[in-house]
VOPAGU-2260 file (C-alpha; in pm, 1 decimal, decimal comma):
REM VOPAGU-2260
SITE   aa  ch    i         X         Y         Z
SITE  UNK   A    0    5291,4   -1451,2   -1981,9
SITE  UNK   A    1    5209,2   -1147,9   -2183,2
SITE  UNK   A    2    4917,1   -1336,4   -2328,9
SITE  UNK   A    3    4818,3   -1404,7   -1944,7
SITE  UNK   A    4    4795,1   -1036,1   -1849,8
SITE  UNK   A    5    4596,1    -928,1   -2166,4
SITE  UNK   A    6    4377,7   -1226,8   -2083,0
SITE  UNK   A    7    4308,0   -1097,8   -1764,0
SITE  UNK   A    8    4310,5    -687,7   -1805,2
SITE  UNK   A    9    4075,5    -757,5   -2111,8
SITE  UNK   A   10    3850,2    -994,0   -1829,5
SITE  UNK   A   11    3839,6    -703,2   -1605,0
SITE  UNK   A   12    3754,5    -470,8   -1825,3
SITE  UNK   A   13    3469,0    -675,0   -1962,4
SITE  UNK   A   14    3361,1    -743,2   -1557,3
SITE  UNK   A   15    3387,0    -379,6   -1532,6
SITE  UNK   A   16    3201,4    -253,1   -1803,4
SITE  UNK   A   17    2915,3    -546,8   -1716,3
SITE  UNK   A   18    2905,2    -401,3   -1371,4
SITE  UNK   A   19    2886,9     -28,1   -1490,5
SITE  UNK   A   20    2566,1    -189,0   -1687,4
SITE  UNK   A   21    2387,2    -361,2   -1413,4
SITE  UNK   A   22    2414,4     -29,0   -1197,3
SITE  UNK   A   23    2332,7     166,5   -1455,1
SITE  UNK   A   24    1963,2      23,2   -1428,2
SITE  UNK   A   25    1738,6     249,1   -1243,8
SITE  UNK   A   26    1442,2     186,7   -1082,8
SITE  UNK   A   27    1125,9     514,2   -1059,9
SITE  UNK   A   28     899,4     491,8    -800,6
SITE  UNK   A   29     539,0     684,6    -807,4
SITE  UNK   A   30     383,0     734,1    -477,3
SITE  UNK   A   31      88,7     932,6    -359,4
SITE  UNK   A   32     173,0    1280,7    -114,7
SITE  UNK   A   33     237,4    1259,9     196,3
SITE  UNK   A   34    -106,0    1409,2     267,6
SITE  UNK   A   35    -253,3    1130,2      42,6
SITE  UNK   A   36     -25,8     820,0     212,1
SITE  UNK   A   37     294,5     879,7     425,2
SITE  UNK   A   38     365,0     540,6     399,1
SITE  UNK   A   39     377,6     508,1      37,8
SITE  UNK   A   40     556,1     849,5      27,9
SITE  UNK   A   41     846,6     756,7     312,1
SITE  UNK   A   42     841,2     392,4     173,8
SITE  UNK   A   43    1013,6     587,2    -186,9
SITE  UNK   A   44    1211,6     806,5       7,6
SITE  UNK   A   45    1370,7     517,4     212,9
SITE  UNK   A   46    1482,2     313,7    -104,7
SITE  UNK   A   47    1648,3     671,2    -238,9
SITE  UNK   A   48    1849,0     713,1      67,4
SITE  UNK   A   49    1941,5     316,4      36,7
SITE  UNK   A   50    2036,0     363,7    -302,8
SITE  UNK   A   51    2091,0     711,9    -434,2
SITE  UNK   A   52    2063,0     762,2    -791,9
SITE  UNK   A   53    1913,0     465,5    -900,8
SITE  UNK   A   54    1553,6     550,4    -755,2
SITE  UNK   A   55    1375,9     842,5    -939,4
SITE  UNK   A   56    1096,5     893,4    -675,4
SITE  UNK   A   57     797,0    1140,5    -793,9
SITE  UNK   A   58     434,8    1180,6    -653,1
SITE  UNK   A   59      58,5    1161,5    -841,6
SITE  UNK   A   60    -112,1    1506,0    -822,5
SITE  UNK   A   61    -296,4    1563,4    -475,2
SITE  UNK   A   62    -603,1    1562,0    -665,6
SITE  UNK   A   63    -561,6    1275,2    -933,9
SITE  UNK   A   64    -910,3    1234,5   -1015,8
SITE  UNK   A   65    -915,5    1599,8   -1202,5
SITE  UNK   A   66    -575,3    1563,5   -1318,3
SITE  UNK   A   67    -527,1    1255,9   -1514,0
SITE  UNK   A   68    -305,8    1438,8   -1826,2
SITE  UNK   A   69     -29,5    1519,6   -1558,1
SITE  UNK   A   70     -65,9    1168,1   -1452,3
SITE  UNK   A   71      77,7    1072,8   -1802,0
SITE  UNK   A   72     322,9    1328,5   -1809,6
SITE  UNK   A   73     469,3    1212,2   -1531,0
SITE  UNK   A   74     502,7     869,6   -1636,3
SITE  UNK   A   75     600,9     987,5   -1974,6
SITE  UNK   A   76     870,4    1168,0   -1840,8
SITE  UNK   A   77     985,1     844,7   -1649,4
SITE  UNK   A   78     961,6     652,9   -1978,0
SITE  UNK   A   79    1191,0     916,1   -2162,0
SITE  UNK   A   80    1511,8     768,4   -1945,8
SITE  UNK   A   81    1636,0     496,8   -2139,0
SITE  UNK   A   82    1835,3     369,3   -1774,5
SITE  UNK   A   83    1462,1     343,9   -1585,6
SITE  UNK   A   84    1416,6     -11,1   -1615,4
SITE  UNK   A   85    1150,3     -82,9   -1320,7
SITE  UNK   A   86     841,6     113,3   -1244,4
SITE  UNK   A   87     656,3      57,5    -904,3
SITE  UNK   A   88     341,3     249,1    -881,4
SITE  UNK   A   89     221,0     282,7    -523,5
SITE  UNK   A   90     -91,1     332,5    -536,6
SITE  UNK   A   91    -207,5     285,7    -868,5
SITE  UNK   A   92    -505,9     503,3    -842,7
SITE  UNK   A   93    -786,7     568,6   -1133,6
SITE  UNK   A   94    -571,1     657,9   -1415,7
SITE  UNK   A   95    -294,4     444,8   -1370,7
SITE  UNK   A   96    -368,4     249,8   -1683,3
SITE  UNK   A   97    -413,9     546,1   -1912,8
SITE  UNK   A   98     -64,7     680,0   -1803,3
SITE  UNK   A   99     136,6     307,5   -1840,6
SITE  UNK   A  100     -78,8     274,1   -2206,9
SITE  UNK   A  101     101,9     609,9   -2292,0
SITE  UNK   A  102     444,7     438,3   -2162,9
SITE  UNK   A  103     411,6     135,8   -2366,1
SITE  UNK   A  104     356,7     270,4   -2646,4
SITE  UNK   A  105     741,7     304,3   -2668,3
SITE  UNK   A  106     808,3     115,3   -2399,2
SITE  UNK   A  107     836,9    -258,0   -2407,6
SITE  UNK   A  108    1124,7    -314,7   -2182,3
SITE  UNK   A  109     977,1    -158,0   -1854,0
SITE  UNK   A  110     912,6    -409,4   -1544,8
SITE  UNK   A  111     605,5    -241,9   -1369,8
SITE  UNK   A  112     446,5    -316,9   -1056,2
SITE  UNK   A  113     113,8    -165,8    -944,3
SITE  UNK   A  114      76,4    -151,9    -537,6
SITE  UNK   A  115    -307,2    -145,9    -407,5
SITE  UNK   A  116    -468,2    -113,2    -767,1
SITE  UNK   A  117    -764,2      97,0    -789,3
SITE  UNK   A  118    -820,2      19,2   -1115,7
SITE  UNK   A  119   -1025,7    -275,8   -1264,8
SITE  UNK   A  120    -827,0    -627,9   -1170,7
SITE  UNK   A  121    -794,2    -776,8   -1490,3
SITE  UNK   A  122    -727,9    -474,4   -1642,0
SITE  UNK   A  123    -461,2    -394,0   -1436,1
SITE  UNK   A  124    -298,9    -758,6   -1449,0
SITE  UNK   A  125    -287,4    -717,0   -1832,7
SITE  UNK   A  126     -62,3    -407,6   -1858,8
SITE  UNK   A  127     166,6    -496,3   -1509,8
SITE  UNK   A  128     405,2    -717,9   -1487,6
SITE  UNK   A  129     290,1    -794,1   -1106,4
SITE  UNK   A  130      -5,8    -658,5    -891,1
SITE  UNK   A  131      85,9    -674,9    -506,3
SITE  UNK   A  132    -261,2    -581,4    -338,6
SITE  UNK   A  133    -373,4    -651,6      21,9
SITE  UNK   A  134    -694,3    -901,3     -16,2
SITE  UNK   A  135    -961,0    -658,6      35,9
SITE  UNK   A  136   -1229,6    -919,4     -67,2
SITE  UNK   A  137   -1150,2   -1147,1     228,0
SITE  UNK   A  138   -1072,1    -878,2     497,9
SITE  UNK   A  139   -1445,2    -844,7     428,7
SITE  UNK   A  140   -1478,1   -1139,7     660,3
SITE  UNK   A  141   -1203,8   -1109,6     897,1
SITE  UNK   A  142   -1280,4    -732,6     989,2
SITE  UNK   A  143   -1604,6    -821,2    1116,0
SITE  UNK   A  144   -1486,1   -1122,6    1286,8
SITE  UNK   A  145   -1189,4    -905,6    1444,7
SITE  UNK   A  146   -1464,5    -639,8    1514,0
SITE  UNK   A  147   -1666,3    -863,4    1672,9
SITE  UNK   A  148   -1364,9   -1056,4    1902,4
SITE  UNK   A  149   -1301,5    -726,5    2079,5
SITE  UNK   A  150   -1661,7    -657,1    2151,2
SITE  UNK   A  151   -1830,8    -469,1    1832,5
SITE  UNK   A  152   -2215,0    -495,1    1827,6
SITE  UNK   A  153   -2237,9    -239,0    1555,5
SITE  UNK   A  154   -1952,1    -154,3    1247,8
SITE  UNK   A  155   -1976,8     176,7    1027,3
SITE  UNK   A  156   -1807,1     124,2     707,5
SITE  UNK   A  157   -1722,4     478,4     564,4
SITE  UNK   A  158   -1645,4     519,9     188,3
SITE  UNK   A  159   -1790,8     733,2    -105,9
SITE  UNK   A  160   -1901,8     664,0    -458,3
SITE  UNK   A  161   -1544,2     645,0    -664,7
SITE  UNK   A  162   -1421,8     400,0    -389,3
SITE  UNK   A  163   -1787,8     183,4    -424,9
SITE  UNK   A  164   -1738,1     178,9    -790,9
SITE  UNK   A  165   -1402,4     -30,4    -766,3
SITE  UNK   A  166   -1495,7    -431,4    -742,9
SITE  UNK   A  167   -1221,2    -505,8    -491,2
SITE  UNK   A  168   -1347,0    -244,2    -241,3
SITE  UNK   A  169   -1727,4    -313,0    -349,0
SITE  UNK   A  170   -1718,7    -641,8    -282,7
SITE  UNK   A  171   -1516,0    -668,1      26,1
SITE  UNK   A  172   -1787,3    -408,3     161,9
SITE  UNK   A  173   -2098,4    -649,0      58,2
SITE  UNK   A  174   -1916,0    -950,7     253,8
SITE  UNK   A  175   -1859,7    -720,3     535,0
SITE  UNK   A  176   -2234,9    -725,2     555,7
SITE  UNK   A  177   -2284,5   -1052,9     499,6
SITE  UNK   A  178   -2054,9   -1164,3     722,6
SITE  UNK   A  179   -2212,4    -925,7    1048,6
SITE  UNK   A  180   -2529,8   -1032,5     987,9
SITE  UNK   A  181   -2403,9   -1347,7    1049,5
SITE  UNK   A  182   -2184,6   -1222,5    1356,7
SITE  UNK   A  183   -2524,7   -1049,0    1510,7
SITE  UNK   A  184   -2318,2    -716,9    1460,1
SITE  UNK   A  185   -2501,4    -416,4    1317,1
SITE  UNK   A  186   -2367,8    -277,0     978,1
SITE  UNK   A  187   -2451,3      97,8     944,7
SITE  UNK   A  188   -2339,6     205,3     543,7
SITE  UNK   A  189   -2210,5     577,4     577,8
SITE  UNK   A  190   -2127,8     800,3     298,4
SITE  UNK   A  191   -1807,8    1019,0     379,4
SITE  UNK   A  192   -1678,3    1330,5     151,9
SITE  UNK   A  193   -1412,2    1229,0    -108,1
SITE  UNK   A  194   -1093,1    1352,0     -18,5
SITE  UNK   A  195   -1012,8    1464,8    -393,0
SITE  UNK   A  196   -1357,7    1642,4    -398,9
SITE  UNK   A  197   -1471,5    2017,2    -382,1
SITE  UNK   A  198   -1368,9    2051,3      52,1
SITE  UNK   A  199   -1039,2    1827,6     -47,0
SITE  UNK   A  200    -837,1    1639,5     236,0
SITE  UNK   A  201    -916,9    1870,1     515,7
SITE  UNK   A  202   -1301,4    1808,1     467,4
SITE  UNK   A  203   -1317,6    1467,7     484,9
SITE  UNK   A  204   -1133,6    1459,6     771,7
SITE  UNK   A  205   -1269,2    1734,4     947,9
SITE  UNK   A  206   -1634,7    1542,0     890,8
SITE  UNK   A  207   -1469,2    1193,3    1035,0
SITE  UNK   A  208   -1385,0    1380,6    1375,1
SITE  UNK   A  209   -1735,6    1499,8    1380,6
SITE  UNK   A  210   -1929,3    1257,1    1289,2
SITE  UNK   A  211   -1807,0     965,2    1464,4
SITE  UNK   A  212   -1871,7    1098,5    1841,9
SITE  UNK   A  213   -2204,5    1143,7    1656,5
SITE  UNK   A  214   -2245,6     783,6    1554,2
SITE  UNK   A  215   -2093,2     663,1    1927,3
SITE  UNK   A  216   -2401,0     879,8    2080,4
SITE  UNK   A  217   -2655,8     701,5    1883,5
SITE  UNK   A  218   -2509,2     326,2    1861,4
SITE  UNK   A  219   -2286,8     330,1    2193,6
SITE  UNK   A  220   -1882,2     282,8    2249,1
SITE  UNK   A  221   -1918,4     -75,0    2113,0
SITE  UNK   A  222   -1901,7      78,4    1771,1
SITE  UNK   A  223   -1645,5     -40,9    1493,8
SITE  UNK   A  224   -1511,1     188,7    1254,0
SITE  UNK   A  225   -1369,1     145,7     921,9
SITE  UNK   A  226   -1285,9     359,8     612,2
SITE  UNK   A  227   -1182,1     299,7     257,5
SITE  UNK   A  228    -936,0     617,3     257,6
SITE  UNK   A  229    -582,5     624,0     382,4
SITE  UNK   A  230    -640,2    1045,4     488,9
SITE  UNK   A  231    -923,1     932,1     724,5
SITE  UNK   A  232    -707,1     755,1     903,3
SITE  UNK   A  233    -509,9     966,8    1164,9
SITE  UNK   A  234    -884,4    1128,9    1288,6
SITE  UNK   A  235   -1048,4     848,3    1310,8
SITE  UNK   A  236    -792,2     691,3    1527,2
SITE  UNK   A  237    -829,5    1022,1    1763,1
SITE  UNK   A  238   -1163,8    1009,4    1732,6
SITE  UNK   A  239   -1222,9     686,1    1840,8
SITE  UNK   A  240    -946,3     676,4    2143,3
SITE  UNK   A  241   -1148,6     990,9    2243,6
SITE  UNK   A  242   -1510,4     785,1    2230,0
SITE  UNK   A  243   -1339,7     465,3    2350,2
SITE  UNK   A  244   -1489,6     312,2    2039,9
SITE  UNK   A  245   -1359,5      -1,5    1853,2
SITE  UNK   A  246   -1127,1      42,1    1569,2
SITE  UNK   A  247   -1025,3    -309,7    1391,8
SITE  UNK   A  248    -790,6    -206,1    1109,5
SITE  UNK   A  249    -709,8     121,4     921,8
SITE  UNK   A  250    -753,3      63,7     529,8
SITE  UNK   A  251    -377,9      10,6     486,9
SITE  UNK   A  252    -287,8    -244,9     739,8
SITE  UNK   A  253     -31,9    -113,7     907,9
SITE  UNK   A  254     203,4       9,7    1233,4
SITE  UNK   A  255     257,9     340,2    1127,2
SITE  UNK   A  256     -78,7     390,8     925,4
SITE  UNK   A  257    -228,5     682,0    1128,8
SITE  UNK   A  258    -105,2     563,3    1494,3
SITE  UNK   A  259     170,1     752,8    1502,4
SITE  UNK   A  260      38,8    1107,1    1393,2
SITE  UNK   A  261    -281,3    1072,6    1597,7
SITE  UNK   A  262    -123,9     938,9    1910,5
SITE  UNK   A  263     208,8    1156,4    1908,7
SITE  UNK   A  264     425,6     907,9    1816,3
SITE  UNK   A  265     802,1     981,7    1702,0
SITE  UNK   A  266     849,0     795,9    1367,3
SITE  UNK   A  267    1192,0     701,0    1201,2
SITE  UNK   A  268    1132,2     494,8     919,1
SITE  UNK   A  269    1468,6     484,5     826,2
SITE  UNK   A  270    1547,4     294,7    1133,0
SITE  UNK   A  271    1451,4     -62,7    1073,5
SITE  UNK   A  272    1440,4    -139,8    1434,1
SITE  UNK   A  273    1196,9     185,4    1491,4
SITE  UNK   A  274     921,2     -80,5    1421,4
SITE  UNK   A  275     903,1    -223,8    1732,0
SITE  UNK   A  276     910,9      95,7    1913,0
SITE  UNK   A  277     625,5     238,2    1714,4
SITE  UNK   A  278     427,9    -100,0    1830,5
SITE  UNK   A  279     542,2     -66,2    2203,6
SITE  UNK   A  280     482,8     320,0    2174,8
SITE  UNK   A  281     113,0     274,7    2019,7
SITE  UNK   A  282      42,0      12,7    2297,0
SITE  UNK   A  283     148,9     223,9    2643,1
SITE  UNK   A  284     -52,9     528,1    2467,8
SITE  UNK   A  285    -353,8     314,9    2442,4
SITE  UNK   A  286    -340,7     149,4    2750,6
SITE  UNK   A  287    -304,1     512,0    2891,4
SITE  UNK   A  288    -594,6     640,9    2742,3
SITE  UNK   A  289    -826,4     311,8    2870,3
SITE  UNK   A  290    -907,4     196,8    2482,6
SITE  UNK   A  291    -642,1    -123,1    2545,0
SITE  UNK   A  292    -787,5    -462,9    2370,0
SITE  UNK   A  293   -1016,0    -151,3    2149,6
SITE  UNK   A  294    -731,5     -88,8    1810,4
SITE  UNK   A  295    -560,2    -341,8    1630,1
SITE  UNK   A  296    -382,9    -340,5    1306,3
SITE  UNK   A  297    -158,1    -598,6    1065,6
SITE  UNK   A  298     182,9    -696,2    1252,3
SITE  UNK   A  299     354,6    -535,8     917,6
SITE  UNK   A  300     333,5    -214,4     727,5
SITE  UNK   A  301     179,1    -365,1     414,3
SITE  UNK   A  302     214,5     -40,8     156,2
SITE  UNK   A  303     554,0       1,3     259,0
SITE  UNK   A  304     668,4    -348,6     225,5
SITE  UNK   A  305     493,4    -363,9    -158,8
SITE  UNK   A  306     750,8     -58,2    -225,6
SITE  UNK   A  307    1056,2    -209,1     -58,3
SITE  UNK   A  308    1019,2    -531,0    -155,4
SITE  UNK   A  309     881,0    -500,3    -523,7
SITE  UNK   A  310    1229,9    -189,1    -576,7
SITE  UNK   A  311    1448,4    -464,0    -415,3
SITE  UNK   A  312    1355,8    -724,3    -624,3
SITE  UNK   A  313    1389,8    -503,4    -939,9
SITE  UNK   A  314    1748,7    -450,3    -834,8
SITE  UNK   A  315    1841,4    -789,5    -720,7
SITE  UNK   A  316    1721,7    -892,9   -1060,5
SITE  UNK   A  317    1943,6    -584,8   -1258,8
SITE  UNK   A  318    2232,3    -639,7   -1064,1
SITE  UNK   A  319    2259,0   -1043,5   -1122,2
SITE  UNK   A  320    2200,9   -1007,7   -1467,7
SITE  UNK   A  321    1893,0   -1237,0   -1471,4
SITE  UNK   A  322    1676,5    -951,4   -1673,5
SITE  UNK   A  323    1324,5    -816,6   -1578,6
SITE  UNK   A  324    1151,5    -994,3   -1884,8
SITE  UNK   A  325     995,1   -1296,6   -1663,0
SITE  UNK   A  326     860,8   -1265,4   -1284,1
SITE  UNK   A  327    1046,2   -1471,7   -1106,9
SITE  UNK   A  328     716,5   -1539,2    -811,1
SITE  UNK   A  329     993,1   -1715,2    -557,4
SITE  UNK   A  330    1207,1   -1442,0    -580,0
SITE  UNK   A  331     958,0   -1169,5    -551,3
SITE  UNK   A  332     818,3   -1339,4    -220,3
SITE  UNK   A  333    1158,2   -1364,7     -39,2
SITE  UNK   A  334    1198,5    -982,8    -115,3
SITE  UNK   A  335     873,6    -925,3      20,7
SITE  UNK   A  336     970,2   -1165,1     324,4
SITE  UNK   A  337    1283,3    -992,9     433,9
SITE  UNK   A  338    1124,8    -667,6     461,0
SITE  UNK   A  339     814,9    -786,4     702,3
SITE  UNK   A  340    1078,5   -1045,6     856,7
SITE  UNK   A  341     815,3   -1280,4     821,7
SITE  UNK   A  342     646,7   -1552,6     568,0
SITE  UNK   A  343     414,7   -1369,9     337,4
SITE  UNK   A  344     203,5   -1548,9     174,0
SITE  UNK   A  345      68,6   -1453,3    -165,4
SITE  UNK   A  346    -232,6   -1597,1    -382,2
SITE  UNK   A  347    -344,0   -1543,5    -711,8
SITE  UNK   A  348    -673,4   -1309,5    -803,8
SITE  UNK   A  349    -921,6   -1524,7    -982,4
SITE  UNK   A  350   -1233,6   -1364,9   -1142,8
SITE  UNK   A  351   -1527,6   -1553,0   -1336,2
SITE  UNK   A  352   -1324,2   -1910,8   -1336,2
SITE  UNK   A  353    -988,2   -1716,4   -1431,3
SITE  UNK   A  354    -673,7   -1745,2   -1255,3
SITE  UNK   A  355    -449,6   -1408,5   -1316,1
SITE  UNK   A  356     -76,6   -1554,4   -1165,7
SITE  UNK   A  357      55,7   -1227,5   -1158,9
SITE  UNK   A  358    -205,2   -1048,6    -972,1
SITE  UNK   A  359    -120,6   -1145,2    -603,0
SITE  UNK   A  360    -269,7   -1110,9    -264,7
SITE  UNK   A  361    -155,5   -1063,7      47,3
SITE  UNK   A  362    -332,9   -1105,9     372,6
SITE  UNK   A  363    -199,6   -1156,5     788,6
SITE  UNK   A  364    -347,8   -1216,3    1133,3
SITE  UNK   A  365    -398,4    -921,0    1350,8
SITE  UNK   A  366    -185,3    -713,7    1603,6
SITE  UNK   A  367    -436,0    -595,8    1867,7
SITE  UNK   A  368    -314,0    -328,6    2107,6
């Protein structure tokens, strides 16, 4: 009997201590600002007040383009906690790969996840253990063909040179033309002011609200928009409710990507029901306004469901003692799945003939308002 009750006390101790261990593992989460991307910034915050201490949530610099040696501080820092065993980086902007080099040089241990790469694909597939990214390459056919279902006869694509010079974004511009030459739709190329530049966020929006009733006066209301930067977002929404132009997706597919700021819309992301009401919300402000069948977006906040998914999996894997050594794909897609309460499916990058299996897109059908 005695034996019995050491038996089990020493069992319980051992479950204990195990248990102690598995919550012990933390996961640190890099987002942009919220001036950058809400999404990605409230996306963090929602996993912190989910699960407290074990999510270390910190932000790139505003201007990451100027400031790439705090960029490796920062994940330095991360590194320096032995109990950080997951690092999801949404977005991995230029300089991303610089900053996780600096990690792994004394790091070996670290699962890490890059969200929307803006780095070089293979590149980026080398030093993460998983890429989630949105398939910009073949949204360079189905914007056009969205554009052109809800009456486009001319799309303006608006980027600037540091978002041409990444092959994902590049690329997914050139098939945009392709494809609306084949569509009959007009594609105008227009050069917009980098938000980390010289006149900062403020510029480049501030030229998006004036230019586009410019481009609606010379090609008419049946004018598509697009732009490659999340901070362009909110007034070119505004901008084009205003002109009763065509928008067919923001950059980040999403709900809450700019319709909720530029409309007026109350937001609680905490709230997983709040998602419906944002949809329901965006659509009586649009029919209001005489613009409905005009905006449409993905069903799903994409950049938020790369952080909530890709943090839950981390812990699911901590927690059941299964280690972050090996991506488990299956398991990674059903965390993915229960956030956007829908199938997601995923497919691997290929480049030149080569097949990189943990660099995965995503793509979905459209919500139009």
């Amino acid at each position: 009997m005695k034996k019995a009750v050491v038996f089990f006390f020493a069992l319980a101790l051992v479950l204990s201590i195990s248990g102690v261990c598995f919550a012990a593992g933390k996961v640190a989460i890099v987002t942009n600002t919220v001036s950058q991307n809400e999404e990605e910034y409230r996306s963090a915050q929602q996993m912190v007040a989910k699960y407290g201490n074990r999510i270390v949530h910190v932000t790139w610099p505003d201007n990451f383009m100027t400031e790439q040696e705090q960029m490796i501080t920062i994940v330095a820092r991360l590194a320096a906690d032995p109990d950080v065993k997951a690092l999801v980086i949404n977005q991995a902007v230029p300089g991303t790969n610089a900053a996780v080099d600096k990690l792994l040089e004394t790091r070996k241990d670290v699962f890490i996840v890059y969200c929307t790469t803006q780095e070089n694909p293979p590149d980026a597939a080398r030093r993460a253990s998983v890429v989630l990214q949105p398939n910009n390459p073949e949204m360079g056919n189905t914007i056009p063909i969205q554009a052109r279902a809800m009456g486009a006869k001319t799309l303006v694509h608006y980027s600037f040179p540091r978002h041409m010079s990444q092959p994902l974004l590049s690329s997914r511009r050139e098939l945009m033309k392709e494809r609306c030459a084949e569509l009959g739709i007009e594609f105008v190329d227009a050069t917009a002011p980098d938000p980390t530049g010289d006149s900062g966020v403020p510029g480049a929006q501030q030229f998006i609200l004036e230019d586009i009733p410019k481009m609606v006066a010379r090609y008419g209301a049946d004018t598509a928009f697009f732009a490659t930067n999340c901070a362009m977002q909110i007034p070119m929404i505004r901008s084009v409710v205003e002109t009763k132009a065509i928008y067919p997706q923001p950059c980040c597919p999403s709900p809450y990507h700019g319709f909720p700021t530029a409309l007026g819309i109350t937001v609680d992301r905490d709230n997983p029901d709040n998602l419906q009401h944002v949809v329901d919300e965006t659509r009586r402000v649009l029919k209001e306004s005489g613009v409905e069948g005009r905006l449409s977006t993905w069903p799903v906040p994409v950049a938020m469901m790369f952080t909530v998914g890709s943090a839950e999996y981390a812990i699911k894997m901590m927690d059941s003692g299964g280690g972050l050594d090996k991506l488990d794909v299956e398991l990674l897609n059903k965390s993915l799945s229960e956030y956007a309460k829908v199938d997601v499916a995923m497919t691997p990058y290929v480049e030149a003939g080569t097949e990189y299996p943990n660099f995965l897109f995503t793509i979905m059908g459209f919500l139009t308002y």
